[in-house]
C-alpha positions in Angstrom: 11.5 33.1 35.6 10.6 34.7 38.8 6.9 34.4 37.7 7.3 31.0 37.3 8.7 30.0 40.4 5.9 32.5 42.3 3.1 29.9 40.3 5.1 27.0 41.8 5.4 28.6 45.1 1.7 29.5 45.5 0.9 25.4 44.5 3.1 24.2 47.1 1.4 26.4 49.6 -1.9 25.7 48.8 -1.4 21.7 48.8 0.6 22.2 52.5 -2.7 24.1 53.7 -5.1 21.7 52.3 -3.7 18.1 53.8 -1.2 20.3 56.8 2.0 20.3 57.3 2.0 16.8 59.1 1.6 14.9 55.8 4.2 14.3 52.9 3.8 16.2 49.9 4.6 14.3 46.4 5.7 16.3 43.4 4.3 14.5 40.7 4.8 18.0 38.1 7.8 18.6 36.6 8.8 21.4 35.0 11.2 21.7 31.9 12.6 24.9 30.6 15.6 25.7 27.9 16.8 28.6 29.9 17.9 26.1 32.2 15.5 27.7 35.2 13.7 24.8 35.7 14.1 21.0 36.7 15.5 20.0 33.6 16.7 21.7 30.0 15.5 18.5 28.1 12.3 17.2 27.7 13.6 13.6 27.4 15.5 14.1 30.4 12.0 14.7 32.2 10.3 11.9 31.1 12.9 9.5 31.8 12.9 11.0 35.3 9.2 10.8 35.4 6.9 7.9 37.5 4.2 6.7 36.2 1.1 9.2 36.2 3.8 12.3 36.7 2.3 15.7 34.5 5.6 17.1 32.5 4.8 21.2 31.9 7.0 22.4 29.5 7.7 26.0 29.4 7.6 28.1 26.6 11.0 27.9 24.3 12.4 25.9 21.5 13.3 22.1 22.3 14.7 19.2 19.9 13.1 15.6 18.9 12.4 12.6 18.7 11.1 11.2 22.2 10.0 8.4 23.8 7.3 7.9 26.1 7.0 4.8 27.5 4.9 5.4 30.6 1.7 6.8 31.2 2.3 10.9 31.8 0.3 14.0 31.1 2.9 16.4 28.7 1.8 20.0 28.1 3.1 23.0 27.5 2.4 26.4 28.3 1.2 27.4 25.3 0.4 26.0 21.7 1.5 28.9 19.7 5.3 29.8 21.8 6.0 26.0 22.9 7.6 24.0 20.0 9.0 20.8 19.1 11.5 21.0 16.3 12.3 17.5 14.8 14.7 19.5 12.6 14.0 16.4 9.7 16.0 13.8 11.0 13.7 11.0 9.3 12.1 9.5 12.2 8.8 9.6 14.2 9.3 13.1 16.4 7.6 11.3 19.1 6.8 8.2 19.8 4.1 6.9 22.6 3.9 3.0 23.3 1.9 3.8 27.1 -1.3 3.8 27.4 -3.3 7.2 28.9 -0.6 9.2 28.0 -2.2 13.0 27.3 0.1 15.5 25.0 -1.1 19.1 24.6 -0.6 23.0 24.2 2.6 22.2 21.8 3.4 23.5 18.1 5.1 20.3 16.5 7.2 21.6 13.1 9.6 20.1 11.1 9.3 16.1 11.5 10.2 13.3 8.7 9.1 14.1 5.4 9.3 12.4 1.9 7.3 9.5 1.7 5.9 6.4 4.1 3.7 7.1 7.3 7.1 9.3 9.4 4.8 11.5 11.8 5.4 14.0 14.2 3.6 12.1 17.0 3.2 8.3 16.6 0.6 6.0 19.3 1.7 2.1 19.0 0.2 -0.2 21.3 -0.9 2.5 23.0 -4.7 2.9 24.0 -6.7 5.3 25.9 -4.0 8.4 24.8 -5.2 11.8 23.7 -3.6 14.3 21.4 -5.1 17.8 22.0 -4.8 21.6 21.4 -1.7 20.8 19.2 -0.4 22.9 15.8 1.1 20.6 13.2 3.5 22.1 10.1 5.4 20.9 7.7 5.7 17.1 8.7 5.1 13.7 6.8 2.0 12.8 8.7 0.9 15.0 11.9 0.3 11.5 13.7 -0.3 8.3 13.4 -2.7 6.1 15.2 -1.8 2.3 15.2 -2.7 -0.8 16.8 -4.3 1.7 19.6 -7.9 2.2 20.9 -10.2 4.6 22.3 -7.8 7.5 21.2 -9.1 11.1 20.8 -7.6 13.5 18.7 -9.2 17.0 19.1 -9.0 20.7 18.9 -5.7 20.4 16.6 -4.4 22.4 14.0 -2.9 20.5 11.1 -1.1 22.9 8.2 1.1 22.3 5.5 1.9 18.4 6.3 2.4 15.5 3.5 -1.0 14.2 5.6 -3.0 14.3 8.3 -3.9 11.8 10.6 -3.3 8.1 9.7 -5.5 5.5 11.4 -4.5 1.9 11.1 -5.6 -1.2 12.8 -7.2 1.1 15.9 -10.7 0.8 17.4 -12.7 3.6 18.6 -10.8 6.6 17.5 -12.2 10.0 17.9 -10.9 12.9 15.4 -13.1 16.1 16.4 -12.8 20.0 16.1 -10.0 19.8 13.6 -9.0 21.8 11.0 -6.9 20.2 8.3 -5.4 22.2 5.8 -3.1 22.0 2.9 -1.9 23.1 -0.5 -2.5 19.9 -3.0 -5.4 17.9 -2.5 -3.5 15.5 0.1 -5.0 13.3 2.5 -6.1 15.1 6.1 -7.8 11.6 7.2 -6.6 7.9 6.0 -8.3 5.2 7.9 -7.2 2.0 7.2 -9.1 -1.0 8.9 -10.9 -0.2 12.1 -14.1 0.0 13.7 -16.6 2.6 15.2 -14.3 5.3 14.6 -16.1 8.9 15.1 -15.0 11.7 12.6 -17.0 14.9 13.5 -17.4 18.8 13.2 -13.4 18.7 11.4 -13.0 21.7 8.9 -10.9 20.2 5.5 -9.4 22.8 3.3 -7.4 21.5 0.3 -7.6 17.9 1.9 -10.2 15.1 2.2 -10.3 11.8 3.3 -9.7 8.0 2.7 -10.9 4.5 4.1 -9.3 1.9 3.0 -10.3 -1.9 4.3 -7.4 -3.9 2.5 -6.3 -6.9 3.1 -6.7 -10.0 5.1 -10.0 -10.1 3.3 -13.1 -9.4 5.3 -12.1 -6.5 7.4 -14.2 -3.7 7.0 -14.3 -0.4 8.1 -16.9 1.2 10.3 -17.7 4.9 10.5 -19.5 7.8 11.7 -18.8 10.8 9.8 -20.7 13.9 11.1 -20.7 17.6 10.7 -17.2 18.0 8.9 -16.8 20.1 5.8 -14.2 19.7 2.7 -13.2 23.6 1.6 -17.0 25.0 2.9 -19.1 22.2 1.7 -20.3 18.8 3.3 -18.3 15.7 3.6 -20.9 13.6 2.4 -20.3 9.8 3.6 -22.5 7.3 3.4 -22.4 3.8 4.8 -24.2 0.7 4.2 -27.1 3.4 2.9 -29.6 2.6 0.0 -31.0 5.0 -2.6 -30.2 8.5 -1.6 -29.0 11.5 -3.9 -26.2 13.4 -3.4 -25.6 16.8 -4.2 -24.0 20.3 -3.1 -21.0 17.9 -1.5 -17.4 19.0 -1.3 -16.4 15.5 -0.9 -18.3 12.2 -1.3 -17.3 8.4 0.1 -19.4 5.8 -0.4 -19.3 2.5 2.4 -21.5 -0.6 1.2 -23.7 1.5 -0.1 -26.3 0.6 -2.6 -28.3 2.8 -4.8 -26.8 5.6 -4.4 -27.1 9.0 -7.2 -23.7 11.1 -7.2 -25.1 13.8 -9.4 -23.9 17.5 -10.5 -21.6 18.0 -7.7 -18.2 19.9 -8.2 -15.7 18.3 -6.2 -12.1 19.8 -6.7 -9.1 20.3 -4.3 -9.5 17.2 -2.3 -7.3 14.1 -1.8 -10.2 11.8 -3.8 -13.5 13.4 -5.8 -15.5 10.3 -5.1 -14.4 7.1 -3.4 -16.6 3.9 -4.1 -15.7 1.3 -1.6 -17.8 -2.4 -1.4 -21.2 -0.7 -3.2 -23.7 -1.6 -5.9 -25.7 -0.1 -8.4 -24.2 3.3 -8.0 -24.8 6.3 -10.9 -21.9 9.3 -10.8 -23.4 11.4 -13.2 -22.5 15.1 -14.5 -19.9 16.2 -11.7 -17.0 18.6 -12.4 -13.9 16.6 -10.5 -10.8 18.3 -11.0 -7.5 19.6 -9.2 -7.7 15.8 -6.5 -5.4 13.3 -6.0 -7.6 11.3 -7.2 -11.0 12.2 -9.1 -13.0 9.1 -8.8 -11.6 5.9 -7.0 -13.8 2.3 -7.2 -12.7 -0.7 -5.1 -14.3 -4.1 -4.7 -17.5 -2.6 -6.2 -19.6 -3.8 -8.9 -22.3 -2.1 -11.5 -21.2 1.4 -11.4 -22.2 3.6 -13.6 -19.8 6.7 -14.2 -21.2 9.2 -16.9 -20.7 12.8 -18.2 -18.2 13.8 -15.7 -15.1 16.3 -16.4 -12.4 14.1 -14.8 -9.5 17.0 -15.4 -6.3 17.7 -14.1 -5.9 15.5 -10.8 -2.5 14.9 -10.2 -2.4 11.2 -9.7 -5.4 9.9 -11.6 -8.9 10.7 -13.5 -10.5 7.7 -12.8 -9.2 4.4 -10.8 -10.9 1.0 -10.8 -10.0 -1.8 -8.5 -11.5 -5.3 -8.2 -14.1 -4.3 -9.4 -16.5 -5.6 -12.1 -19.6 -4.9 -14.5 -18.9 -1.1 -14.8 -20.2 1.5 -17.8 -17.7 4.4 -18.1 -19.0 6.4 -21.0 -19.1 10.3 -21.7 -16.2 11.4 -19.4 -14.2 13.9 -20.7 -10.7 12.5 -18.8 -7.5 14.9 -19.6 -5.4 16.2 -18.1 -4.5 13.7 -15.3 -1.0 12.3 -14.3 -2.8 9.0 -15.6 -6.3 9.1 -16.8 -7.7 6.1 -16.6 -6.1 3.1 -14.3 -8.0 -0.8 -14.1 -6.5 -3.2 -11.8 -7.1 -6.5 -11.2 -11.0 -5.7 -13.0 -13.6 -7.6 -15.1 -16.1 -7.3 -17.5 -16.6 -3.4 -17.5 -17.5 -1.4 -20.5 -15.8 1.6 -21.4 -16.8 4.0 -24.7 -17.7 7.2 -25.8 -15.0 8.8 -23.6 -12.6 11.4 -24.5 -9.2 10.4 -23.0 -6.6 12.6 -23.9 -3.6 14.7 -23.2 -2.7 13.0 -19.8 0.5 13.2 -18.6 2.3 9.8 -18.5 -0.9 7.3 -20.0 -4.1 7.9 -21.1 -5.1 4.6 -20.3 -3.1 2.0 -17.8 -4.6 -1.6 -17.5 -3.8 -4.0 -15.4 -6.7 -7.3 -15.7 -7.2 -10.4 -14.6 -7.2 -11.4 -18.2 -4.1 -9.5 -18.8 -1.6 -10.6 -16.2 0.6 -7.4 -17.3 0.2 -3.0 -17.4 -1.2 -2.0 -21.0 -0.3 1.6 -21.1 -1.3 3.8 -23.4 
């Protein structure tokens, strides 16, 4: 502790030397340590001291969630890999930001919620402009969730061993950069979920992929750029509102209001979905290997798809999902394997034949039409 208060010490002499002695100094850094050497023991206790703008350093030690931040602060601790925040599972967010231009960084996060619904260790609501950086995430629900706040960055994090990754809902203008993402299963590293001109770039997926989802009110619509991330050492491959391209050599491919576009003999495996159609046309997924995913291919709100000679084999939710979606050929698949194989909901007019469904788990086939206003499952 001596060397800490020597760092202080040294501060406070060089801010008297540079405005003099005649001028008052303001200590807007406080310091939190559980050896109770420092201004506070608790980092609640610091922030609730805090004024707006204040940084909070946080020492190096073992300290307890959840907390609240409710003003704009800087929170950092010394050092990613020895300064952690337990939330020892107590089933809620570990901490929760609702201030804008609130900056958290250099912290190992471990232990939030887990078992189900969007729990993370670090929750933004309301709260624009805040950036999450230089972070390690483990064994969580979700490592964070963005909502209902803009122009946030998340960057330079580690993410391992969490139910997900990063959840972005009803937020603008999110940055996610110089990631790495990794799990055990095929979960989800990245879930959008309505929002525009979001920027997803150079992020490193291993065991994990990513999902948009534009659901309802009807005509929201998501809006991407996806750039220089990989999904276990191959390219994340997604296109939107693109017209006649071919992909191949892809370790996970998404598909925005495209049109035209070739999916073609491209082994997709260990990633939260294979393929995901979302709002395209005339699309042709043809002779890919999609196995060991959450989901192996997922259409929504699509129309004339053509899925052919794939291996759809032992993903843990489903082979092959349709949604609202209509005028589809699904022939030649060999779907096995799957917790379900193959799952229509709320679809019309698609053809399916020539398949071999068989051996899945709980149904080989669960349908769910707008003819048939109840779950056939076979």
């Amino acid at each position: 502790m001596k060397n800490k208060r020597l760092i202080v010490c040294i501060s406070l002499t060089l801010v008297f030397s540079s405005v003099g002695f005649s001028t008052a100094v303001t200590n807007d850094t406080i310091y939190v340590d559980d050896d109770g050497t420092a201004d506070y023991t608790s980092i609640q206790a610091a922030i609730d001291a805090a004024n707006e703008g204040d940084t909070i350093f946080v020492y190096a030690g073992s300290y307890v969630g959840p907390l609240n931040i409710t003003k704009t602060l800087t929170l950092t601790g010394e050092a990613k890999s020895s300064t952690v925040i337990d939330g020892k599972q107590l089933g809620e967010d570990m901490i929760t930001v609702t201030a804008p231009h609130v900056c958290i960084s250099e912290f190992t996060l471990r232990n939030g919620p887990t078992g189900g619904g969007y729990n993370s260790a670090i929750k933004l609501e309301n709260a624009d402009d805040c950036v999450i950086e230089q972070c390690v995430f483990k064994d969580n629900c979700w490592a964070a969730e963005i909502r209902t706040s803009h122009h946030c960055r998340f960057s330079d994090n580690q993410v391992i061993d969490n139910e997900g990754g990063i959840h972005i809902v009803f937020s603008d203008y999110t940055t996610v950069k110089d990631c790495t993402f990794s799990t055990v299963d095929g979960r989800t590293g990245i879930e959008i979920a309505q929002g525009c001109n979001q920027m997803i770039s150079s992020n490193t997926l291993i065991n994990c992929g990513v999902e948009i989802y534009d659901g309802p009110p009807s005509g929201n619509s998501i809006q991407c750029t996806m750039a220089d991330n990989t999904v276990n050492g191959k390219p994340l491959v997604y296109l939107e509102r693109k017209n006649f391209r071919i992909v191949r050599n892809a370790g996970q491919v998404i598909l925005n209001r495209c049109n035209g576009i070739i999916v073609r003999n491209n082994d997709l495996t260990n990633t939260s979905m294979g393929v995901q159609v979302l709002g395209s046309t005339l699309i042709n997924i043809v002779g890919n290997t999609i196995s060991n995913n959450h989901q192996g291919i997922s259409v929504a709100k699509s129309f004339s798809v053509i899925i052919r000679n794939n291996e759809l084999v032992n993903n843990w939710y489903v082979g092959l999902c349709l949604s609202h979606s209509g005028g589809c050929r699904i022939s030649l698949n060999e779907i096995s394997e799957n917790d379900i194989g193959v799952y229509f909901h709320q679809t019309l007019v698609n053809a399916l034949f020539l398949n071999q469904v068989h051996d899945n788990e709980r149904y080989n086939y669960r349908i769910d039409s707008v003819f048939i206003p109840f779950f056939i499952e076979v």
